[in-house]
DRENVO-155354 format. One line per field, with one value per residue (C-alpha): x, y, z; residue number from 0; residue in three letters. Coordinates in nm, 2 decimals. Layout:
BEGIN
u: c(X, ...)
v: c(Y, ...)
w: c(Z, ...)
lofi: c(NUM, ...)
gugu: c(Ala, ...)
This chain:
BEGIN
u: c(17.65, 17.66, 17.43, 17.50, 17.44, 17.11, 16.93, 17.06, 16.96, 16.55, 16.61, 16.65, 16.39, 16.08, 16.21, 16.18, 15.82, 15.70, 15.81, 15.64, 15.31, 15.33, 15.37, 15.02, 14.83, 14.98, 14.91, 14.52, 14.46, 14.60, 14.36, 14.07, 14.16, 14.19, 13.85, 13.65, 13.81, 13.77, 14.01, 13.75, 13.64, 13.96, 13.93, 13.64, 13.84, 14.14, 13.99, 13.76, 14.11, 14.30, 14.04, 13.98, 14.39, 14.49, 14.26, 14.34, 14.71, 14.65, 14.47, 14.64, 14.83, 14.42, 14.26, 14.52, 14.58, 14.14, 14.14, 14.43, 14.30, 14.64, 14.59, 14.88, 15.19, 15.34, 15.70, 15.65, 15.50, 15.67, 16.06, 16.25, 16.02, 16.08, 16.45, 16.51, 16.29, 16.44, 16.82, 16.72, 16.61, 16.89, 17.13, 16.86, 16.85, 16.43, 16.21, 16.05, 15.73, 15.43, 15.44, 15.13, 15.07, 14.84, 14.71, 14.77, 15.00, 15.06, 15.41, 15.38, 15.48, 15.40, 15.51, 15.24, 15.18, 15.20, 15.54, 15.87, 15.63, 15.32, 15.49, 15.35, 15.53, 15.30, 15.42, 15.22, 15.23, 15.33, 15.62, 15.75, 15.73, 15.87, 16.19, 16.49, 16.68, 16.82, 16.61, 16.36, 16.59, 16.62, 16.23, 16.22, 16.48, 16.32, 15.99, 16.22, 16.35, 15.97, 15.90, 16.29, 16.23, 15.88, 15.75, 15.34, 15.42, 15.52, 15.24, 15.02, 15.12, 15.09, 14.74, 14.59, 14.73, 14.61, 14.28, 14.27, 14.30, 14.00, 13.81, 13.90, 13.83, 13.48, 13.36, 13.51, 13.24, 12.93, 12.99, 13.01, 12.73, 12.53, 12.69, 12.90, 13.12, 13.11, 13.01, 13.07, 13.43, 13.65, 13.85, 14.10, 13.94, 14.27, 14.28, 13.96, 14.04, 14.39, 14.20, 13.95, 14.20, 14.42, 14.13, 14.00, 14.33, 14.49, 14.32, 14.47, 14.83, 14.83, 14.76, 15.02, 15.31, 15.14, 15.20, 15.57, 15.61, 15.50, 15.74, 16.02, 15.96, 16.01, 16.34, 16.47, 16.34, 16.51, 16.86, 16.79, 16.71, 17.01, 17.26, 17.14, 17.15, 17.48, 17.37, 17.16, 17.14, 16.86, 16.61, 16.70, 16.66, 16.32, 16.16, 16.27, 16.02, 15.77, 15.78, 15.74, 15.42, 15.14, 14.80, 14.68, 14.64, 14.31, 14.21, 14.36, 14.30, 14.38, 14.33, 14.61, 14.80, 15.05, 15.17, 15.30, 15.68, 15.52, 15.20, 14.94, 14.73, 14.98, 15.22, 14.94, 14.75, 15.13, 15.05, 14.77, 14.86, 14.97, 15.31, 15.19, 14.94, 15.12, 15.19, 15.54, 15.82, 15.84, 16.02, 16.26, 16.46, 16.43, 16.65, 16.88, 16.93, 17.03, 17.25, 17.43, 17.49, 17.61)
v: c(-1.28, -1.44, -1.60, -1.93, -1.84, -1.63, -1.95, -2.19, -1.93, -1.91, -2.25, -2.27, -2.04, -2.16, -2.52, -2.33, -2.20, -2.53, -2.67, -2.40, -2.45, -2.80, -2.73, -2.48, -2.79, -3.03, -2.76, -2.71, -3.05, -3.11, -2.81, -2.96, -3.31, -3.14, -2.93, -3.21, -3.52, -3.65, -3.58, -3.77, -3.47, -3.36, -3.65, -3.50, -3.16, -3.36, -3.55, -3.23, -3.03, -3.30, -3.39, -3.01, -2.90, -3.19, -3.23, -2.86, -2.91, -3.19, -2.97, -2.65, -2.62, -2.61, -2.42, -2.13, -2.12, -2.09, -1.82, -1.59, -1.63, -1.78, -1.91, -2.11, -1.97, -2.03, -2.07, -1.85, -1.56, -1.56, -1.69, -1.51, -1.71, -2.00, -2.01, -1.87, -2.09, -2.41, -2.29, -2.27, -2.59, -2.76, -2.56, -2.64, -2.97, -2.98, -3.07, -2.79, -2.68, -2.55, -2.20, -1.95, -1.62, -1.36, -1.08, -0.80, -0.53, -0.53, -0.70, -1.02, -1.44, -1.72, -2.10, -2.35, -2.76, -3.03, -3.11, -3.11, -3.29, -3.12, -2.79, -2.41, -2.10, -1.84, -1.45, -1.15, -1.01, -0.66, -0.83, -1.02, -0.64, -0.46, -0.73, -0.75, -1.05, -1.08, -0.94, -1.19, -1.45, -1.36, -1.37, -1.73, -1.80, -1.71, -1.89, -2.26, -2.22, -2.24, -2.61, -2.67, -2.63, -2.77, -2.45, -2.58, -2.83, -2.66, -2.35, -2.66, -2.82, -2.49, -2.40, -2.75, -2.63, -2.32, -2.48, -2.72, -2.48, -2.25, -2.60, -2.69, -2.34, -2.31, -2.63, -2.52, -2.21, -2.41, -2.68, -2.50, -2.28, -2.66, -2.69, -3.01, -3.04, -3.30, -3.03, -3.34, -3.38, -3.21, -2.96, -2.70, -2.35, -2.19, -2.50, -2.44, -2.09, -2.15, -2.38, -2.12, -1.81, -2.08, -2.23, -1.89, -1.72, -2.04, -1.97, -1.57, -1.74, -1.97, -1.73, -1.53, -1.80, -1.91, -1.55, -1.57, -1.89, -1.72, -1.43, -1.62, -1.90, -1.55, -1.45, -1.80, -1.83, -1.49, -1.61, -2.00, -1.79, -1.57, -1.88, -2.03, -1.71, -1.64, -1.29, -1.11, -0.77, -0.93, -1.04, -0.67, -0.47, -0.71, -0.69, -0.29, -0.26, -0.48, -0.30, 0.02, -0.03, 0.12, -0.03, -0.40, -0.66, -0.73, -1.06, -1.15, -1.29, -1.33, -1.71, -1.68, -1.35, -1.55, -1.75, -1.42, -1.27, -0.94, -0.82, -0.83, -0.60, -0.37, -0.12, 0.13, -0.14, -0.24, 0.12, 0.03, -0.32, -0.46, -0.56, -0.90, -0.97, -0.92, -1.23, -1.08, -0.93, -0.59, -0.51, -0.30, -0.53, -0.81, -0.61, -0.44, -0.87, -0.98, -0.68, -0.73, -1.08, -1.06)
w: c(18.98, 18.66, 18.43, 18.55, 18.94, 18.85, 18.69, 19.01, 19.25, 19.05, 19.02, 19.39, 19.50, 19.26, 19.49, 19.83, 19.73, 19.61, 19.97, 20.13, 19.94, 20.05, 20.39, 20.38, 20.20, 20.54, 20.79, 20.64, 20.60, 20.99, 21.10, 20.93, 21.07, 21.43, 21.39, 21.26, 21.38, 21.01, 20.73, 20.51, 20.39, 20.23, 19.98, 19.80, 19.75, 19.66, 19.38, 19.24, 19.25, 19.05, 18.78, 18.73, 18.72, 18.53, 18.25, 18.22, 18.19, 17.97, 17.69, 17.78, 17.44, 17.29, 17.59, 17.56, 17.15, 17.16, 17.42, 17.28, 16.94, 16.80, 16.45, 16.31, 16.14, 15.83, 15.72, 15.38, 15.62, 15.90, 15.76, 16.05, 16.34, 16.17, 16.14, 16.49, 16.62, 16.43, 16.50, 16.89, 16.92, 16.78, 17.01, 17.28, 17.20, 17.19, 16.92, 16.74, 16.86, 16.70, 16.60, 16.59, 16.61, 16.70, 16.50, 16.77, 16.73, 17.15, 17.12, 17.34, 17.30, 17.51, 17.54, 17.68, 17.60, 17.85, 17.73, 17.49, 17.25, 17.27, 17.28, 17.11, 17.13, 16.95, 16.94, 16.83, 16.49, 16.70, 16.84, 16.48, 16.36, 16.67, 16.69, 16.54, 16.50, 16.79, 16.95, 16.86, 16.90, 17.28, 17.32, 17.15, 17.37, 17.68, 17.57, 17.48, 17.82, 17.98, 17.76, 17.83, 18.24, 18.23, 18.34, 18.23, 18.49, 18.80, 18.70, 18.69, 19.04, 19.19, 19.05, 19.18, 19.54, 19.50, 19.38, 19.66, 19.89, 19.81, 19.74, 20.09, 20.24, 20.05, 20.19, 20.53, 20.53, 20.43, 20.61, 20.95, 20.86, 20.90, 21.18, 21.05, 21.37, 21.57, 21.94, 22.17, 22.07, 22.29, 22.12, 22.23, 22.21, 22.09, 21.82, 21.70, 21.66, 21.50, 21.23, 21.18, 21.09, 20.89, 20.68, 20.62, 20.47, 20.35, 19.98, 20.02, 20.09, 19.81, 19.57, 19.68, 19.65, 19.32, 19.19, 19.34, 19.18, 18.85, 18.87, 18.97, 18.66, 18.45, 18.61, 18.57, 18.20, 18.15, 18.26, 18.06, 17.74, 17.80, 17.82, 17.51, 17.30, 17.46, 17.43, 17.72, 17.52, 17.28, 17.54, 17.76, 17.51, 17.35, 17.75, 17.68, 17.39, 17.49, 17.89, 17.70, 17.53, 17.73, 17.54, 17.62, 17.36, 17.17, 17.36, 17.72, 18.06, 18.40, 18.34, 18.05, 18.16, 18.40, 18.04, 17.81, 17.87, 17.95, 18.10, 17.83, 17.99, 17.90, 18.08, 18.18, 18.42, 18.55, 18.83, 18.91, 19.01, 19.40, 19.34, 19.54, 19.27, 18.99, 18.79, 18.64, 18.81, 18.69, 18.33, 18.50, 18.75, 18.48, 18.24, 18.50, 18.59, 18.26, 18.23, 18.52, 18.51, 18.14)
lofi: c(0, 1, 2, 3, 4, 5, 6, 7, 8, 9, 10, 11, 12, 13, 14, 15, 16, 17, 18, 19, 20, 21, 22, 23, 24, 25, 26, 27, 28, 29, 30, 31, 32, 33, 34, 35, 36, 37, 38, 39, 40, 41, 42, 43, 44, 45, 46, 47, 48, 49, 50, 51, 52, 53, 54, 55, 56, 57, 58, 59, 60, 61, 62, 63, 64, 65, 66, 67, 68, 69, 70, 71, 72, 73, 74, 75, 76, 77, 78, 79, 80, 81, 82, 83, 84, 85, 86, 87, 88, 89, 90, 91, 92, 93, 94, 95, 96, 97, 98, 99, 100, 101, 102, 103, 104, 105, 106, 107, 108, 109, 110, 111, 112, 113, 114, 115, 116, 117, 118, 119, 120, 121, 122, 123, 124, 125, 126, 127, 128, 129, 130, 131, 132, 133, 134, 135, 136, 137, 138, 139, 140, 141, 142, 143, 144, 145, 146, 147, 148, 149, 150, 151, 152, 153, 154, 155, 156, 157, 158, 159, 160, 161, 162, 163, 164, 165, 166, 167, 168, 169, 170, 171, 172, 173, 174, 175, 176, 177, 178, 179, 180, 181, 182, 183, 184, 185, 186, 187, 188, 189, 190, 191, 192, 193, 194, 195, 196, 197, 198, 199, 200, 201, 202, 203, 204, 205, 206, 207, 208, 209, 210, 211, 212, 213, 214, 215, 216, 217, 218, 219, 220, 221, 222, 223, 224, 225, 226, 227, 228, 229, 230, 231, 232, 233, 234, 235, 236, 237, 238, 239, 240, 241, 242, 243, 244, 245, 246, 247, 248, 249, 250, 251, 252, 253, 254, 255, 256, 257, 258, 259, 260, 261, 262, 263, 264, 265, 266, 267, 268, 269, 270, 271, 272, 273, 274, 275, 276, 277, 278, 279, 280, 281, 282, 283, 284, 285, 286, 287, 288, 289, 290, 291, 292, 293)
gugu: c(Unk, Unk, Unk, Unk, Unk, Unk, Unk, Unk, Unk, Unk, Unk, Unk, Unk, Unk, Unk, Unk, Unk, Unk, Unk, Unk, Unk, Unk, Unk, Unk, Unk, Unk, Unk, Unk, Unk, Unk, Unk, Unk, Unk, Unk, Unk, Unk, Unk, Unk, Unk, Unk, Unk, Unk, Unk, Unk, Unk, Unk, Unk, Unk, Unk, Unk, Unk, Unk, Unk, Unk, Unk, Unk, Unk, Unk, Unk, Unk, Unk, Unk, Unk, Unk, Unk, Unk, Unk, Unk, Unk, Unk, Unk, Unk, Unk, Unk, Unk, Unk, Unk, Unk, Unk, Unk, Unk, Unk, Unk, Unk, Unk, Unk, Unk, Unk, Unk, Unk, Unk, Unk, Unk, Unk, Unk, Unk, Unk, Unk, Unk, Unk, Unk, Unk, Unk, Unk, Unk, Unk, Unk, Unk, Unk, Unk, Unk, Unk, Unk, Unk, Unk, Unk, Unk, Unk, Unk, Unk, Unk, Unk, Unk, Unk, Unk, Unk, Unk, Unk, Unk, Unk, Unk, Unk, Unk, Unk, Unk, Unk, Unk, Unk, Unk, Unk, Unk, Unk, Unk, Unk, Unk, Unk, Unk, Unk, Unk, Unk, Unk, Unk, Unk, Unk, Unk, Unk, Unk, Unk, Unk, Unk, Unk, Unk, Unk, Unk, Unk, Unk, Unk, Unk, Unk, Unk, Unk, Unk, Unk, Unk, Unk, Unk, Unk, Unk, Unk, Unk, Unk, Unk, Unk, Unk, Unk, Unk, Unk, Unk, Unk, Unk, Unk, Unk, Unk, Unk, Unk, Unk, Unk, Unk, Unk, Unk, Unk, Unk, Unk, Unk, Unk, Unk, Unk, Unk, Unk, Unk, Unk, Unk, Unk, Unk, Unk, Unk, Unk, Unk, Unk, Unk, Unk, Unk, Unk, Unk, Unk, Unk, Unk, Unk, Unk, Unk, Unk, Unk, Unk, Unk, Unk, Unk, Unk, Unk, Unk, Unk, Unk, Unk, Unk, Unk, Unk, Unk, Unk, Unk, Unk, Unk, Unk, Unk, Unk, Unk, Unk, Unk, Unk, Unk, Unk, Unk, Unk, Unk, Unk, Unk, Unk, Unk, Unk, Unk, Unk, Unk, Unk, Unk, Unk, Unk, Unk, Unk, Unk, Unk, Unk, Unk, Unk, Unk, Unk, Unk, Unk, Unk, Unk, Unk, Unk, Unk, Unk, Unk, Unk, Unk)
């Protein structure tokens, strides 16, 4: 497999888990529908889930820069980001984003902004230090290719699913604690009890495709930032460094960890961690991928 067939295949796959997240959302809303012979209620959960996710995506560039810490970065200071950065775009053919940095030695970078235009890739000042050039230019690479395959957008969709679904599942639980079904309607026992078990671990299923749809936006950044450096080696041998650094960075989250090219919480947590809820693939089989389909 080349680099070519790596980035259709993620490509593919992020598609396939979309669909499948869409087909949860039409299966819970057809249980609640059957269990309370009212889909009204979905409406409110709809519309709460919306407002919430999208004015979220809308400032994300600002919510993200505040909660990492990221102040902006200068041309004079940081020459090397700049240049990179500028000479990637034009081969990319995408306007140049905002650049920041963070004053952490962890080496780490992330891309977020709604889109092309209202894009920010910021990197750590342990990462500007730990790079070489190409190696850096890999990184950058990888980070172009998240604005470059609208990456904010997809993460966005799938977090207003996912969002939905625990909305829909919370108001499941109190509800029936009031005793909001309708007792006179005549309902299938082994229906009720399907829409019951489906509600109930709908949110613990969309989390999980969520996180799948994170790891698999990494692997297909991996192989976009590989193409347009033309040269794999930088971006293995960068994920090498940054996979081998065992202490977590200074300011992080689960709300922003999904965002960075390698776990911020560094590689001592990475043990401890289900491989189902990890939001990046691990280090390892994103290296040997880029070196075998050099």
């Amino acid at each position: 497999m080349n680099l070519y067939t790596e980035r259709a295949a993620n490509l593919r796959r992020t598609w396939f888990l979309m669909i499948g997240f869409l087909l949860v959302v039409i299966a819970v809303g057809f249980a609640l529908s059957q269990y309370y012979g009212n889909p009204g209620i979905l409406y409110i959960a709809v519309a709460f889930s919306l407002l919430m996710n999208i004015s979220s995506y809308w400032f994300s560039d600002r919510l993200v820069l505040s909660m990492t810490h990221a102040k902006p970065a200068t041309r004079e200071e940081y020459f090397d980001f700049y240049t990179l950065t500028e000479n990637l775009c034009i081969a990319a053919g995408l306007s140049m984003p905002k650049l920041y940095v963070i004053q952490d030695p962890a080496p780490n970078a992330f891309a977020t902004g709604r889109n092309e235009k209202h894009a920010v890739v910021c990197a750590t000042t342990g990462l500007l230090a730990m790079m070489n050039k190409t190696e850096l230019e890999g990184v950058i690479a990888h980070e172009l290719s998240h604005i470059q395959n609208r990456d904010m957008l997809v993460m966005t969709v799938a977090v207003v699913l996912a969002g939905f679904l625990a909305i829909v599942a919370d108001m499941f639980l109190r509800v029936s604690m009031f005793g909001g079904r309708d007792r006179d309607r005549d309902v299938h026992p082994a229906v009720m009890i399907i829409a019951v078990i489906g509600i109930i671990l709908a949110p613990f299923a969309a989390k999980l495709i969520q996180l799948a749809i994170s790891r698999r936006r990494e692997y297909l950044a991996d192989a976009s930032g590989a193409l347009l450096t033309r040269y794999p080696e930088g971006l293995a041998s960068a994920l090498e460094k940054i996979g081998s650094y065992a202490a977590p960075m200074k300011h992080t989250s689960h709300a922003t960890a999904h965002l960075f090219i390698g776990n911020p919480f560094g590689q001592s947590a990475v043990g401890k961690l289900n491989g189902l809820f990890a939001t990046h693939p691990p280090v390892a089989e994103r290296i040997k991928r880029l070196r075998s389909a050099a």
